[in-house]
N, C-alpha and C positions, 0 to 999 in steps of 0.2 A: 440731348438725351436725358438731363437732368433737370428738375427744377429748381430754383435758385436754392443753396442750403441758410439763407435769412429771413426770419419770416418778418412782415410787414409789422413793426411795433405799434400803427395806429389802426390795425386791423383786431378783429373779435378775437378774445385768447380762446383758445379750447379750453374746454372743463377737464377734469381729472380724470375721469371716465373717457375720454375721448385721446387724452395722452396716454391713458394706462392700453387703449384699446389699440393704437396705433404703436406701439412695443409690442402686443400680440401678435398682433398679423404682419409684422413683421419677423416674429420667431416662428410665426407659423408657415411663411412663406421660405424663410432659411431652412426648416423640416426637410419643405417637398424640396427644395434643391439640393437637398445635403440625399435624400435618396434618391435621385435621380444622376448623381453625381456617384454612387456608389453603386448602383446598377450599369454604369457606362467602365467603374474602373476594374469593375468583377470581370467584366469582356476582355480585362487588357491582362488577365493573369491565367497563369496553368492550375490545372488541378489542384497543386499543393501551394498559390496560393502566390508566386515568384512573377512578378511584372515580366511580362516580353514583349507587348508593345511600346515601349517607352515613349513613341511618338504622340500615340493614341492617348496616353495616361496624363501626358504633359496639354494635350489639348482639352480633356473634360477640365482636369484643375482652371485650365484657361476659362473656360466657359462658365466654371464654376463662380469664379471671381469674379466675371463681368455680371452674371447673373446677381448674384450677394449684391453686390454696388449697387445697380438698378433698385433691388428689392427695398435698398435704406434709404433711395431719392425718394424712392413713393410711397416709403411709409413713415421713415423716421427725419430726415430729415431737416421739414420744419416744425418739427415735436421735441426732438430731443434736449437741447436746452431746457424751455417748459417743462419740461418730466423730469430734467434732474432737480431744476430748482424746488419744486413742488414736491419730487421726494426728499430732498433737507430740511424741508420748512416740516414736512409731520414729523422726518426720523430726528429734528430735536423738539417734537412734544412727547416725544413716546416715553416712558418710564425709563431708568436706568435699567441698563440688563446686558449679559454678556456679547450680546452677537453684536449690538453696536454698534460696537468698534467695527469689526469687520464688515459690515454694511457702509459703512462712511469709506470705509478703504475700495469698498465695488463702484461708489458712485463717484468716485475721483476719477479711477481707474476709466468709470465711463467716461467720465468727463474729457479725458484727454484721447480718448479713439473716439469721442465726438470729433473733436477736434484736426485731429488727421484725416478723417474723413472727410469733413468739410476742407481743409486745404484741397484736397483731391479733387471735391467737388467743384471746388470755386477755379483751381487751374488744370484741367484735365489735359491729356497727354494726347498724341495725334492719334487721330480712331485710327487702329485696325494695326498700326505701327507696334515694334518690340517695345518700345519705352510705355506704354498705353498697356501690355502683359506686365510690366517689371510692376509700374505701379500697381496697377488691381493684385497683385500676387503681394505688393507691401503693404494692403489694406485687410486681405483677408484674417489677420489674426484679430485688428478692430473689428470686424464684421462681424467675426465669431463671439467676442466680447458681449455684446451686445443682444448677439442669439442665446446666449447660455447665462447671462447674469441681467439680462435688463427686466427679467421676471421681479426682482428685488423690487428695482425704484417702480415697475408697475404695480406690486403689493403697497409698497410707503404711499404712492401717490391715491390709491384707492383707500387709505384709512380713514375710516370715518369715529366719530363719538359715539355712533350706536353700535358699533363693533365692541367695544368694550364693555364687559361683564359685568352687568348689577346685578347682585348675590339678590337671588328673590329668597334667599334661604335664614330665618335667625339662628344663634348659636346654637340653641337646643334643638331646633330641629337639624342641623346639620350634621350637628353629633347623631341624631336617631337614627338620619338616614347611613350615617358613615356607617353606626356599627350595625344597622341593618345590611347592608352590604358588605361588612366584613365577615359577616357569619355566612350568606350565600357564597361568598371566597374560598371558604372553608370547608363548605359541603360542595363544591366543585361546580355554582349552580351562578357561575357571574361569569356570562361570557363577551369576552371585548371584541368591540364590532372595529375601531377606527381610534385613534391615536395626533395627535398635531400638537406644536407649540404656538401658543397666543404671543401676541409681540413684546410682552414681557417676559419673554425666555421659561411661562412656567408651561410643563407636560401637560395635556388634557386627554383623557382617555373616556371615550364613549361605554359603554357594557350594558347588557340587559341581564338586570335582576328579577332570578328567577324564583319566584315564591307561589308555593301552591297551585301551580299551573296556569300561573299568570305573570307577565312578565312586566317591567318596566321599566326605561331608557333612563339610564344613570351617567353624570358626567362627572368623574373623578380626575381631582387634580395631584400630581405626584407622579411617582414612579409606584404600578400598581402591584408591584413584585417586591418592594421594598415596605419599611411598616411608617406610618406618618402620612399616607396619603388621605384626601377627605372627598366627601361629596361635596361638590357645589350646585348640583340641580338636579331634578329628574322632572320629565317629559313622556309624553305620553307617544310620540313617536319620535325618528331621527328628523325630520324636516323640523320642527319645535324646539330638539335642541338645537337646530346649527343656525337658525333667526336670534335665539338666545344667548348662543354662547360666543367668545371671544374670536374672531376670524382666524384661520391658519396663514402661519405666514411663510417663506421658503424654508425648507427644509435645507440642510446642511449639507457639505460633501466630503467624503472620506478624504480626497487630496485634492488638496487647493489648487492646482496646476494643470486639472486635468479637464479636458473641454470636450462635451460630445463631437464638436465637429472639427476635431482636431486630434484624428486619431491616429498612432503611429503604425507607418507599412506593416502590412501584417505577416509576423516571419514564415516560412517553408514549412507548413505541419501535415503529416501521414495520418489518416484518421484509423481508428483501429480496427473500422470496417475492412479499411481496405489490408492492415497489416493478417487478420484471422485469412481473409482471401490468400493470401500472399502462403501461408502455412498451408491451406487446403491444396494451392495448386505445386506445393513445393513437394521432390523427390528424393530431395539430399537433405540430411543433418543441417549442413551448414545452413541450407539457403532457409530453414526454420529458427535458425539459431540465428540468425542477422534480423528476421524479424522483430524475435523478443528481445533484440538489441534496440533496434529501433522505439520500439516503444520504450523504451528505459535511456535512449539517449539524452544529456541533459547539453544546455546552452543555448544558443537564438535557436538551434532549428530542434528543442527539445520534443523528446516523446511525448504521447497521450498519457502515459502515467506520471510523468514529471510533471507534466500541465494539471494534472489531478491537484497536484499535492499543491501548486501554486496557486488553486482555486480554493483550497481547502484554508490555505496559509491567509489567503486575498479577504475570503468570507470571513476567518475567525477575526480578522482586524476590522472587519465591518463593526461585524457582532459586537467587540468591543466597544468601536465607538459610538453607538449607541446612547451608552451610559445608564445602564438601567442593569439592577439585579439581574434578570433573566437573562439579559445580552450578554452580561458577564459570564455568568454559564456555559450560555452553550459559546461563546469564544474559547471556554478553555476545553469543550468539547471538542471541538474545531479542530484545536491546536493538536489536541490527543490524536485527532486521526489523521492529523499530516506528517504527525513520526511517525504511526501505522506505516501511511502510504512509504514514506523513505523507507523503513524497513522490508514492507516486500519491496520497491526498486531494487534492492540491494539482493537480496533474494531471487528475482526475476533475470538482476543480470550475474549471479552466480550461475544458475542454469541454463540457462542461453550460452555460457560460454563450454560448462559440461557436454551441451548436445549439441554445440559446433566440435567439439571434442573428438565426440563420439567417428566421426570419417565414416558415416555409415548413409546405405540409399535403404530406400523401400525395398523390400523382396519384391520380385516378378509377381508371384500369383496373385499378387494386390491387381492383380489386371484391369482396365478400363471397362465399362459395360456401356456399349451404344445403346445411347437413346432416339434414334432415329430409326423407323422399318422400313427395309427396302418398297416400293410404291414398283406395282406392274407397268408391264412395258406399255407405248402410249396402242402398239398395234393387236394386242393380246385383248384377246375375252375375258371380262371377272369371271369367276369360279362362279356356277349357279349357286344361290343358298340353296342349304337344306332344306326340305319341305318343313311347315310348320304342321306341328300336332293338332288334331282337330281337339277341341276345347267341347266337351256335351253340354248342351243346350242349358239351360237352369229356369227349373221352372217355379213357379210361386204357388 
């Protein structure tokens, strides 16, 4: 099933480009298997969301795993090694800078779900046997490793000397252009296109400065919301700058622990579609007043409005981390509207419990109105139409 996981030491090494390419298509083959595995488990759940085929659900994950496995024999497998070593060898030329650290800690981290996976590889379990499930089930969290963090050592192994930024700019013109661009800033006339960090940890922000009906591609380094930040080049379009300036390298994650393809069961939630339905077809007090309880319920199987306020809570902690003036901001904006949100919660389920209170139904003359007309019998004549009006002639 597999190919051996050691690759031949007197055979041709792959170049950088060929190990960073073989970590691609392998995250890109975990993609299509990570949605097809979530299109199989969407089948094994009720509307709101609650597993009830557990058989069915226990057999994609199976399938899941076996596929994942397959996908690292044929793509990573005799690459892996090669591509971490190749990303240590540039991530210690690279300048000091904060993220470092934590890149040396993802490529360990690789290094050691290499390695469990190559045991796996090298003594596999009897095909088709439970022990042959336990293992691919004790591999899938290396597999997912790999999927979600092998983007890094693919970025380290792809860096090159011409990635790195030679300032075509002298001091004095750097300054001209800075404070040409600070005053576009100021008349609202610098609009940022694109954002990344170069591998020395500093912010690069794209912007087209806008003067006298003519614009052009500015790349500031800084935080462009904060004051200290400079030009380092302008360009006459974005293709010009992105040959010129510094390569982007991965972006950061809000929690370190959290893996796309390792997401947890998704709790029992009523969407608010369904709760307004639920009022429309409702005849009693109560059975309106359990609604807006619903949406106001908090804990695993919370309401739509408690999930509000947990998305509000989720994003201002984004915004924060960031780290940049303007994310600062609007975090504490964030934050302001997820006491809003608690506050009407608290509000919403004041009232809900007022109008279960209330022990009261609809009046009667709220009556139904069919929307359906009786259709003639199948043995009955249609009524002849009316004659039509003769229309006079029109002449020209």
């Amino acid at each position: 099933m597999t190919p051996s996981s050691n690759p031949d030491p007197d055979g041709p090494q792959p170049s950088a480009p060929e190990l960073s390419n073989s970590a691609r298509d392998f995250r890109l083959r975990m993609a299509v298997i990570d949605c097809q595995t979530e299109a199989a488990l969407d089948m094994t759940r009720d509307r709101h969301g609650r597993t009830v085929h557990a058989g069915a659900a226990e057999a994609a994950r199976a399938h899941r795993d076996k596929a994942a496995l397959e996908a690292y024999s044929i793509h990573l497998a005799l690459h892996a090694d090669a591509l971490l070593e190749t990303a240590r060898r540039a991530l210690d030329e690279l300048p000091s800078a904060r993220h470092l650290a934590g890149w040396r800690g993802v490529l360990d981290g690789l290094a050691a779900s290499a390695t469990e996976i190559r045991r796996a590889l090298d003594r596999p379990a009897v095909h088709g046997s439970p022990a042959e499930r336990t293992q691919h089930s004790a591999l899938w969290p290396h597999l997912t490793a790999w999927a979600d963090y092998s983007v890094i050592a693919s970025n380290l192994a792809d860096q090159r000397e011409d990635q790195h930024h030679k300032a075509p700019l002298t001091g004095e013109e750097q300054q001209m252009w800075t404070e040409r661009t600070q005053a576009a800033q100021r008349r609202g006339e610098l609009e940022l296109t694109e954002s990344w960090y170069a591998a020395d940890g500093q912010p690069i922000t794209l912007a087209y400065l806008v003067e006298d009906d003519d614009s052009t591609v500015v790349a500031l380094r800084g935080d462009p919301g904060a004051p200290g930040w400079q030009v380092i080049g302008h360009y006459a379009h974005e293709y010009e700058a992105g040959q010129a300036l510094p390569a982007p390298v991965p972006p950061g994650v809000l929690r370190a622990e959290v893996s796309g393809f390792n997401r947890p069961e998704p709790a029992p939630e009523i969407s608010l579609q369904e709760l307004t339905r639920d009022v429309v077809e409702a005849q009693h007090a109560g059975d309106a007043s359990n609604a807006l309880l619903s949406a106001t319920q908090r804990g695993y199987d919370a309401g739509p409005i408690v999930r509000l306020q947990e998305l509000l809570e989720m994003s201002s902690q984004f915004a924060n981390a960031l780290e940049t003036v303007q994310g600062c901001q609007i975090a504490a904006r964030l934050s302001a509207l997820g006491r809003q949100i608690e506050f009407l919660t608290r509000e919403v389920e004041e009232a809900a419990e007022d109008l279960g209170a209330t022990v009261a139904v609809l009046p009667p003359h709220r009556a139904p109105v069919l929307r359906v007309r009786p259709r003639p019998a199948v043995d009955t004549t249609p009524p002849t139409p009316p004659p039509r009006a003769s229309t006079p002639a029109r002449h020209r």
